[in-house]
N, C-alpha and C positions, 0 to 999 in steps of 0.2 A: 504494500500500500504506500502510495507517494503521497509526501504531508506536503500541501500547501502551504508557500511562505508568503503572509501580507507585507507587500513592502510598503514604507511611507513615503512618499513623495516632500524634497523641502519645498516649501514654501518660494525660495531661494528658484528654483528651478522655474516653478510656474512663472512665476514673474518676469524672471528672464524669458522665454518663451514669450509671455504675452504682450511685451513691452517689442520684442522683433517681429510678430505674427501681428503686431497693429503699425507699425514705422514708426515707431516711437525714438525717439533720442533720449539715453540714457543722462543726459545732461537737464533735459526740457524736467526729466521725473525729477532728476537728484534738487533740479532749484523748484521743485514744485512741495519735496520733503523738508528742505532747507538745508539741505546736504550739501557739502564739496563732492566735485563728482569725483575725486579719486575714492572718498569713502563711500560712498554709493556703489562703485565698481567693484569694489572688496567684499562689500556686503553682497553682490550677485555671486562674484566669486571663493564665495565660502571663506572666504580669508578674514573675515571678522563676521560676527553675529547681526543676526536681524532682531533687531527688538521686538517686542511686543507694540510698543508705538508706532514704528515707524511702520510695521505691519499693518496696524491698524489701519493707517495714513494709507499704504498703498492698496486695500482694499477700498477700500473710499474712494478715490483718486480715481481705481479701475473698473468700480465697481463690481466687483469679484468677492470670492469668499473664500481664500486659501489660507 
């Protein structure tokens, strides 16, 4: 018997996906969070954490729910 493994999807990824799959400019998002876009780019890039806030913000923004 093969166990199914649920995997979680970050947050992180959708948003990267739906910021290129709308032509979105990662710049236009990062001054819309209040972000410098080198931090903005880090936070797509796993390389720093996504807040809860700024989460918040980018469901808002996208109107999504991730």
């Amino acid at each position: 018997m093969v166990k199914e493994v649920e995997t979680v999807t970050d947050p992180r990824d959708l948003f990267r996906e739906h910021i290129a799959d709308n032509g979105l400019k990662q710049t236009w998002v990062a001054d819309k969070l209040e972000l410098s876009y080198g931090h903005f780019s880090l936070i797509l890039k796993k390389e720093r954490d996504l807040s809860e806030n700024n989460r918040f913000k980018l469901n808002e923004l996208f109107s999504t729910n991730y």
